[in-house]
C-alpha positions as CSV (number, residue, x, y, z in Angstrom):
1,X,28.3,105.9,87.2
2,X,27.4,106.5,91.0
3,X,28.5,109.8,91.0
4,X,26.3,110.5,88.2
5,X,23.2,108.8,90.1
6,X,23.7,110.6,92.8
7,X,23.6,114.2,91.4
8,X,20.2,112.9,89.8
9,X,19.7,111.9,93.0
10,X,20.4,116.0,94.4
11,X,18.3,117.1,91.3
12,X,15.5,115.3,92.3
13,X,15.8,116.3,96.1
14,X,15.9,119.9,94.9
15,X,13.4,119.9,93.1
16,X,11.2,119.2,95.7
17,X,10.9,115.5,95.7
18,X,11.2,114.2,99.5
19,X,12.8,110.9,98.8
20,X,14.3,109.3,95.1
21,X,15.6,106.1,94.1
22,X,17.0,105.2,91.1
23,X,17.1,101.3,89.6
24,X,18.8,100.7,86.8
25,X,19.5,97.9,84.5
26,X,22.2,97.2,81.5
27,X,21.6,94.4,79.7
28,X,24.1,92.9,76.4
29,X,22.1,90.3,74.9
30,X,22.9,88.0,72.2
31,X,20.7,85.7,69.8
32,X,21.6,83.2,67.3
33,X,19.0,81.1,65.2
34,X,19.6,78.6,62.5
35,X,17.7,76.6,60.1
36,X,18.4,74.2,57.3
37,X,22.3,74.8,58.0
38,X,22.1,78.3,57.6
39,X,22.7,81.3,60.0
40,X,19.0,83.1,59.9
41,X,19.2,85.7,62.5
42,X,22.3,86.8,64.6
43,X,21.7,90.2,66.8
44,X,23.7,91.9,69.5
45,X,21.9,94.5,71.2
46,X,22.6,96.9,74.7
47,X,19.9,98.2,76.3
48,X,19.6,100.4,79.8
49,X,16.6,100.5,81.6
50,X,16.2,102.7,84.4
51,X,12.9,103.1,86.7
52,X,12.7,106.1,88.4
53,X,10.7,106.1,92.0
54,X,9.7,109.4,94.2
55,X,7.8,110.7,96.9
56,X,5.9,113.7,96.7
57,X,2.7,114.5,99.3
58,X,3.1,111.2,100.8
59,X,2.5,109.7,97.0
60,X,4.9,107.4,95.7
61,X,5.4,107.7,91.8
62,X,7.5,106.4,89.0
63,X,8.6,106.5,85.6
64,X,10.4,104.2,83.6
65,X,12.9,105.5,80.6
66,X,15.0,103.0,77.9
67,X,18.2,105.2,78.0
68,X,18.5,108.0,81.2
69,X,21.4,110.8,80.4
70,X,22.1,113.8,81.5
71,X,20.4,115.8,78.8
72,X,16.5,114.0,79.4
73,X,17.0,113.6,83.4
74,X,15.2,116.9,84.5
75,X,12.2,115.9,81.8
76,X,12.1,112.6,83.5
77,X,11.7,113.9,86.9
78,X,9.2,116.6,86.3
79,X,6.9,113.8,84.7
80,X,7.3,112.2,87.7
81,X,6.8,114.9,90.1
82,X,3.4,115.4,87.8
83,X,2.5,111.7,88.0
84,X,2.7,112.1,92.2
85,X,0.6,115.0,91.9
86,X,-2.0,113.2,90.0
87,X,-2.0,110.3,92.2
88,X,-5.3,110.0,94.4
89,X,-5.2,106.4,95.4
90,X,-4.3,105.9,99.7
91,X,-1.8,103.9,99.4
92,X,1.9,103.4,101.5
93,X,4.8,105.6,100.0
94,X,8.1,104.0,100.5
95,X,11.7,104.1,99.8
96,X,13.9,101.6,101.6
97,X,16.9,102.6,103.4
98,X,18.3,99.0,103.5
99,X,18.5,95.5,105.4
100,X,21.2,95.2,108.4
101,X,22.4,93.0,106.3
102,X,22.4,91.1,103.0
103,X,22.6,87.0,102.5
104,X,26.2,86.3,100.8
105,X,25.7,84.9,97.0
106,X,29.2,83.1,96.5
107,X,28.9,82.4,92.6
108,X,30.9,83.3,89.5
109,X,29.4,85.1,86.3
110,X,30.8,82.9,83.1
111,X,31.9,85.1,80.5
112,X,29.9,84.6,77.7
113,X,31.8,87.0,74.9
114,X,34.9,84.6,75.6
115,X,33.4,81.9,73.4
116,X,33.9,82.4,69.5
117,X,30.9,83.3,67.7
118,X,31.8,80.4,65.0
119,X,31.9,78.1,68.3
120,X,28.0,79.1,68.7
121,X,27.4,78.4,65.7
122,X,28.8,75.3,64.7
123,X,26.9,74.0,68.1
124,X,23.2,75.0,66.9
125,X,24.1,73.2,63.8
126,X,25.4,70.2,65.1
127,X,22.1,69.9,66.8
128,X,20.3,70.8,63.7
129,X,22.4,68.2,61.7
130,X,21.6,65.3,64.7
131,X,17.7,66.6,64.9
132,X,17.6,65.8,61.2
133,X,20.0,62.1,61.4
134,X,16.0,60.5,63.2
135,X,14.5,58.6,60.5
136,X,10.8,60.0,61.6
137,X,12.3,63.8,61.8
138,X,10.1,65.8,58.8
139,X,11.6,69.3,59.5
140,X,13.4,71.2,62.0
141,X,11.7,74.0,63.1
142,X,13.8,75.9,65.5
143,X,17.5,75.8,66.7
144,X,18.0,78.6,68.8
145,X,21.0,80.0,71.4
146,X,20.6,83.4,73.6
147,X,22.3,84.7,76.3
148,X,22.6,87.7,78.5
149,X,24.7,90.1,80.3
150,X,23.0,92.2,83.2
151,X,24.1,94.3,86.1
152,X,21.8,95.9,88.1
153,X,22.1,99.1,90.3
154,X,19.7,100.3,93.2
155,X,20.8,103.6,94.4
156,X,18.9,106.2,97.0
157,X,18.2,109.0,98.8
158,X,18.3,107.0,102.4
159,X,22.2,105.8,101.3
160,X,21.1,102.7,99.4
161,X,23.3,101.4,97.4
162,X,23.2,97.7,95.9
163,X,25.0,96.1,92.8
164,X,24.3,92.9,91.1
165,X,25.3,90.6,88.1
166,X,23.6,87.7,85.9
167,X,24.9,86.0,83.2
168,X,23.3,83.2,81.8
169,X,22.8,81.5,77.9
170,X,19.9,79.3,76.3
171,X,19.6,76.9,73.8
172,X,16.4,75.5,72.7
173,X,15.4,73.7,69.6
174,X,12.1,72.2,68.6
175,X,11.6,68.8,65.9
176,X,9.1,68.2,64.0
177,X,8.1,64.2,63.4
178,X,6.1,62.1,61.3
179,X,5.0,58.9,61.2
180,X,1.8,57.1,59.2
181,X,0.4,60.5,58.7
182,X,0.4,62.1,62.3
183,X,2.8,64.8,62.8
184,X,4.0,65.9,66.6
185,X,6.5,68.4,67.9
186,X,9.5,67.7,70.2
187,X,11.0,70.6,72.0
188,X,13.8,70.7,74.5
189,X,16.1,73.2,76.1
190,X,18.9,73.3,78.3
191,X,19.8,77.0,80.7
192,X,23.1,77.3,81.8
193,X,25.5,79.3,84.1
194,X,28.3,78.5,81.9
195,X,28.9,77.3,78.3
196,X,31.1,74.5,78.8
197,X,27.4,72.7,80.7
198,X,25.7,72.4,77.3
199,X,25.3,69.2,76.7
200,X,24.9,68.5,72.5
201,X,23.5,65.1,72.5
202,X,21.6,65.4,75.6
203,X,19.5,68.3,73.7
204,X,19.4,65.9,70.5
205,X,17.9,62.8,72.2
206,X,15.7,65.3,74.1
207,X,14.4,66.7,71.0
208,X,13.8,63.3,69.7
209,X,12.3,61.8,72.5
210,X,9.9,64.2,73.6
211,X,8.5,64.2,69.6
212,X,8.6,60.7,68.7
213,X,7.5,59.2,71.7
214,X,3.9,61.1,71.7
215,X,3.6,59.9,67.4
216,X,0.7,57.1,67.9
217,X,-1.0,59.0,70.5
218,X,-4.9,59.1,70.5
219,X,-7.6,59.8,73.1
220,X,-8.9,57.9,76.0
221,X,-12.4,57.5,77.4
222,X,-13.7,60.4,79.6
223,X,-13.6,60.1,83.9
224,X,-11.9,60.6,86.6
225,X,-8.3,59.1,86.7
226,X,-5.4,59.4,89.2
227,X,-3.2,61.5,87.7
228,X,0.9,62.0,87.8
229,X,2.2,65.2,86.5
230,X,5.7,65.5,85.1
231,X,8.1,67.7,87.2
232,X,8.5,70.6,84.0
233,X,4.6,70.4,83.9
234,X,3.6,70.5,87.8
235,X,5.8,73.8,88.1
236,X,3.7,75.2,85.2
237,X,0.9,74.7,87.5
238,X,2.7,75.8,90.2
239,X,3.4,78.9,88.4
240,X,0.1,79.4,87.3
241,X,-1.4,80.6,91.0
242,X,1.8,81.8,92.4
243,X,-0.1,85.5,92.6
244,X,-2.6,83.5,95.1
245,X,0.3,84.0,97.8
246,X,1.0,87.7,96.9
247,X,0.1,90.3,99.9
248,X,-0.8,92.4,96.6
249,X,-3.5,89.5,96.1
250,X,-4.8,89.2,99.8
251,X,-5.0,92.9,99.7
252,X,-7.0,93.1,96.3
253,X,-9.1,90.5,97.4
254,X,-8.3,88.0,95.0
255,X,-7.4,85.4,97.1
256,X,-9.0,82.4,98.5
257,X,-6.0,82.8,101.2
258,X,-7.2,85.8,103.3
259,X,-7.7,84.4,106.4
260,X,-6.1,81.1,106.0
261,X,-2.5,81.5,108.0
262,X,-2.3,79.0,110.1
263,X,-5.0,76.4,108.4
264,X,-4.0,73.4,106.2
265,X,-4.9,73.9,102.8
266,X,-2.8,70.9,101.4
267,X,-1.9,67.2,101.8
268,X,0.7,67.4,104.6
269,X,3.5,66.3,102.3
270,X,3.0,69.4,100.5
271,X,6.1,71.8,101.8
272,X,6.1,75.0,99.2
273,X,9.4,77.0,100.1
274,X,10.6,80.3,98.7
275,X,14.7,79.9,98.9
276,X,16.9,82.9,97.4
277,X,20.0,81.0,96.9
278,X,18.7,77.5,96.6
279,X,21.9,75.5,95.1
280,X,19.6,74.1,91.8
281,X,17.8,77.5,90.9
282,X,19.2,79.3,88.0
283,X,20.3,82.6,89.9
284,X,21.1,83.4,93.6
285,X,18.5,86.5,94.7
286,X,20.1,88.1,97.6
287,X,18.0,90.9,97.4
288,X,14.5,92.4,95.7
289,X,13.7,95.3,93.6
290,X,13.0,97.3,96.3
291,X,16.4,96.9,97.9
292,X,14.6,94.4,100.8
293,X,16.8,91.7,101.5
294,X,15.3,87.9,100.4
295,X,15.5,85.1,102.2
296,X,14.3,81.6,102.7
297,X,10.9,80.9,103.8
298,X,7.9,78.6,104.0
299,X,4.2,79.8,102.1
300,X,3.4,76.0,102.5
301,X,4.7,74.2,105.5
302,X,3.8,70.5,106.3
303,X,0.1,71.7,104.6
304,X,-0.5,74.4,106.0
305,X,-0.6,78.0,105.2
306,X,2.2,80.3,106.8
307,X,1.9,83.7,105.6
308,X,1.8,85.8,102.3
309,X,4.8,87.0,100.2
310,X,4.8,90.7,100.9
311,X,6.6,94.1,99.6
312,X,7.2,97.2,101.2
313,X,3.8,98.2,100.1
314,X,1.4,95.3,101.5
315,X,4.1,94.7,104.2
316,X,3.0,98.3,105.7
317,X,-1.0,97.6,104.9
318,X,-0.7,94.2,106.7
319,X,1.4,95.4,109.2
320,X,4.4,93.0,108.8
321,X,7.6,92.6,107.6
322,X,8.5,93.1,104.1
323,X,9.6,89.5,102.8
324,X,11.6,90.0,99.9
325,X,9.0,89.6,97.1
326,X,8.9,93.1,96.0
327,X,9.8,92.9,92.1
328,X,9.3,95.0,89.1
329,X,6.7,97.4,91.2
330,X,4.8,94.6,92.6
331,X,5.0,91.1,93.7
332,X,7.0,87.8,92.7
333,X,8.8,84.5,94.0
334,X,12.4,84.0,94.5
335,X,13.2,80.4,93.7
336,X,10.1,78.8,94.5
337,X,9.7,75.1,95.1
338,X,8.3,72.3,96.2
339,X,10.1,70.0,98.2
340,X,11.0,66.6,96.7
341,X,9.5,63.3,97.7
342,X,11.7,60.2,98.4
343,X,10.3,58.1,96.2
344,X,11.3,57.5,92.6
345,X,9.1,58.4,89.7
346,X,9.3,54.6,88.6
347,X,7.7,53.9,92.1
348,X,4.8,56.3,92.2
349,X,4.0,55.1,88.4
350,X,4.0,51.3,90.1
351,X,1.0,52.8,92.7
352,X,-1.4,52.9,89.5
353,X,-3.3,50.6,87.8
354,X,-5.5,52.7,85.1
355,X,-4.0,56.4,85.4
356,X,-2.7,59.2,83.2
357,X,0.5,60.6,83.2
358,X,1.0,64.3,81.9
359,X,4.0,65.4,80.1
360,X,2.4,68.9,78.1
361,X,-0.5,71.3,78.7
362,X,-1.5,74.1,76.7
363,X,-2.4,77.6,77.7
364,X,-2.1,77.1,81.2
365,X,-2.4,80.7,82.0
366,X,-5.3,80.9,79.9
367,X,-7.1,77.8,81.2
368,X,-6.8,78.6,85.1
369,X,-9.5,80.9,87.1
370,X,-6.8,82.5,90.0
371,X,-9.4,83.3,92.5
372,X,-11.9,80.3,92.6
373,X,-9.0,77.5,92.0
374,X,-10.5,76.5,88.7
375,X,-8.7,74.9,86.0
376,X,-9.4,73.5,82.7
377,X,-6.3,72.3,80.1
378,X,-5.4,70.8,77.0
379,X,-2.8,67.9,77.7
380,X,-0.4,65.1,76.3
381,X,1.1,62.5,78.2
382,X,0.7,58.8,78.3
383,X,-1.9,55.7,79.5
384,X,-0.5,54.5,83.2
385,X,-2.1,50.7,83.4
386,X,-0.7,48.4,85.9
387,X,1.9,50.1,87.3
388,X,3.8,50.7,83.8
389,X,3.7,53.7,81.3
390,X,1.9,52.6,78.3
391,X,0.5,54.0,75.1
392,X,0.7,57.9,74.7
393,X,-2.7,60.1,74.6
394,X,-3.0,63.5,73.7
395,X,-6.6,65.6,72.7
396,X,-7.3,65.3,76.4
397,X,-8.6,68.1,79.1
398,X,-7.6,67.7,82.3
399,X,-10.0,69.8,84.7
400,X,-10.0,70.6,88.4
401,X,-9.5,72.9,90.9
402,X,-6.4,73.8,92.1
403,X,-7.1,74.1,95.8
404,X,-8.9,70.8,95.6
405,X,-5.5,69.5,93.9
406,X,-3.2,70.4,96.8
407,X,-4.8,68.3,99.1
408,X,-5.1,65.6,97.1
409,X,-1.5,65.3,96.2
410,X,-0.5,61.5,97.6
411,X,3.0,61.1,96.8
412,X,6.2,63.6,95.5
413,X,8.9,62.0,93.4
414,X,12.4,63.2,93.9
415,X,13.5,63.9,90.2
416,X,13.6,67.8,90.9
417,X,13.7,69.8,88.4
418,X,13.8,73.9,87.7
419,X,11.7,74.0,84.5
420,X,11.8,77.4,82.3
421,X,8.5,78.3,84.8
422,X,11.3,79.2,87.1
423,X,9.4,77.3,90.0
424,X,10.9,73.9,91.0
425,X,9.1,70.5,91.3
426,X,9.4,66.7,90.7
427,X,6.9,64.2,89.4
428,X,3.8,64.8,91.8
429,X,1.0,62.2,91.9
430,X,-2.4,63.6,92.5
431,X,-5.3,61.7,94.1
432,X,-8.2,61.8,91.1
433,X,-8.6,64.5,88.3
434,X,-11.7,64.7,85.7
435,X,-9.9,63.8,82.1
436,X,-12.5,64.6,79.2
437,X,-11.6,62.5,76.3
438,X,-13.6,60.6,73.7
């Protein structure tokens, strides 16, 4: 397949483009969902998708195809030689050459295909069978397994040339409980590296637990209450301003940030770390889209600000180094977290005598202002009175602002966690938050 890329590669050169890099990606992916004991979907599918990137003029353009051959590659590059020509915007035109050198990732890719279908599918229905065992369990919505195959090639003009592999599967299923008329949903998931982690029962009482505990829930009075967010639910919030730290953000003007390096902007517990090959994250990133090599790095260091997460782009604007973050043509995290706490969640919870404690929220993306900080969220969780989780609550907002909410965090529980946000955290405790109730 290199040789191949690399007479694209010519093609492109001679037809006048002064640097080309080609990033493609082949991905076998598998689903499998059940319901009422019954296989209801089972798909296999292969896809390739390649992103083409050139300079021509000093303008950088791309294209992006689902299957690249031989027979559409010259109608691929001419719409991307008329794309650079089109281009009017002043912006930094680069195509790496490479890192000196590349961080090691030491980790084996579980083969996936090795597993018997009817192995698959016998485990979704065990789940769906011990879902359904709960006295209080009405229906069962979904019981769900995925997984995926991917390799990934970064080849260019300059002599890059950079290879890597994922696999990784997913199960998820979701309950659905009654009990003296109220109906609530459990959902829980487990992501794994290899098959032989998944955990049957685990998932089951998960399931179970996160429906049955929230039946009886009601609201609670409106004011301010210190707050504890659950580790899943504090890395959705994490997640939800991660583009606050983006160079693409500072350079837009969409950040509250500009200017800030150097300045504490959160409680100085607060240590917010991107880490490539962090042991707990799903995947090990030794390197970015763009070919820049990742590695590990404060945004958030003792409560203060270090620096933005840059790619080649912003990296050249701001006059720094690229960090890393460059990903699917603009900017993202690799394995971000916040550092745990020492204390136990049992021992933050014991801190409080009339609190809330927030296990859900609902359109956080959609109830979040990026730029100002300001947030605004319908949540579920539980009555903290006395130091002791009490009844549950749902029908609740929880409103803030985010910038506000860093420096207010008071204590960081050490029951890390890397939710399906992709960011990690543990139980945080926050100082005072506005919950609108009844």
């Amino acid at each position: 397949m290199n040789k191949k890329y690399q007479s694209w590669i010519k093609k492109g050169l001679d037809k006048g483009l002064t640097d080309i890099e080609i990033y493609s990606t082949i991905s076998t992916n598998l689903s499998i969902e059940v319901f009422n004991g019954k296989i209801e979907s089972n798909e296999v599918s292969t896809m390739q998708d390649v992103t083409i990137k050139g300079i021509l003029n000093n303008k950088l353009a791309r294209v992006r195809v689902e299957d690249l051959t031989d027979s559409n590659i010259d109608a691929m590059l001419d719409k991307l030689i008329d794309s650079a020509k089109n281009i009017t915007a002043n912006e930094p035109a680069i195509i790496f050459e490479g890192s000196k050198e590349y961080l090691k990732v030491d980790e084996t890719n579980f083969n996936f295909g090795e597993i018997l279908p009817t192995d698959k599918v016998d485990f979704l229905l065990n789940i769906e069978k011990g879902i359904k065992e709960h006295p209080l369990t009405s229906t069962v919505q979904t019981v769900s397994y995925s997984e995926s195959d991917s390799k990934t090639v970064i080849i260019n003009s300059k002599g890059l040339n950079l290879t890597k592999h994922h696999t990784y599967a997913l199960v998820y299923a979701i309950g659905v409980f009654e009990k003296d008329g109220q109906i609530k949903t459990g959902l829980d998931y487990q992501m794994v590296r290899d098959y032989n982690v998944f955990n049957l029962d685990k998932l089951v009482k998960g399931v179970i637990k996160n429906g049955t505990e929230q039946l009886g829930a009601k609201s609670i009075t409106s004011k301010s209450y210190p707050v504890v967010f659950s580790n899943e639910m504090f890395g959705n919030v994490l997640r939800a301003y991660n583009q606050i730290f983006y160079g693409e953000a500072a350079y837009r003007q969409l950040t509250k940030l500009n200017g800030m390096q150097g300045k504490e902007i959160a409680s100085p517990i607060v240590n917010l770390i991107n880490d490539p090959l962090k042991e707990e994250a799903l995947f090990k990133i030794p390197f970015d889209d763009e070919g820049v090599a990742t590695r590990k790095r404060h945004l958030i260091k003792d409560g203060v600000f270090t620096d933005f997460s840059h790619n080649l782009k912003t990296a050249e604007i701001f006059k720094t180094e690229p960090t890393g973050n460059g990903f699917g043509g603009g900017t993202a995290s690799t394995n971000l977290y916040l550092e745990p706490g020492k204390n136990s969640f049992d021992e933050i919870i014991t801190t409080i005598k009339d609190g809330v404690y927030i296990t859900d929220l609902v359109g956080v993306h959609a109830g979040v202002e990026t730029v100002s900080g300001d947030f605004s969220l319908q949540a579920a969780g539980f009555k903290i009175e006395d130091g002791k989780l009490t009844d549950p609550v749902d029908m609740i907002v929880v409103s803030g602002n985010y910038f506000d909410l860093l420096k207010d965090i008071e204590m960081i529980a050490n029951d890390f966690i890397f939710g399906l946000s992709g960011i990690g955290s543990s139980s945080v405790k926050i100082k005072s938050l506005t919950i609108g109730g009844q």
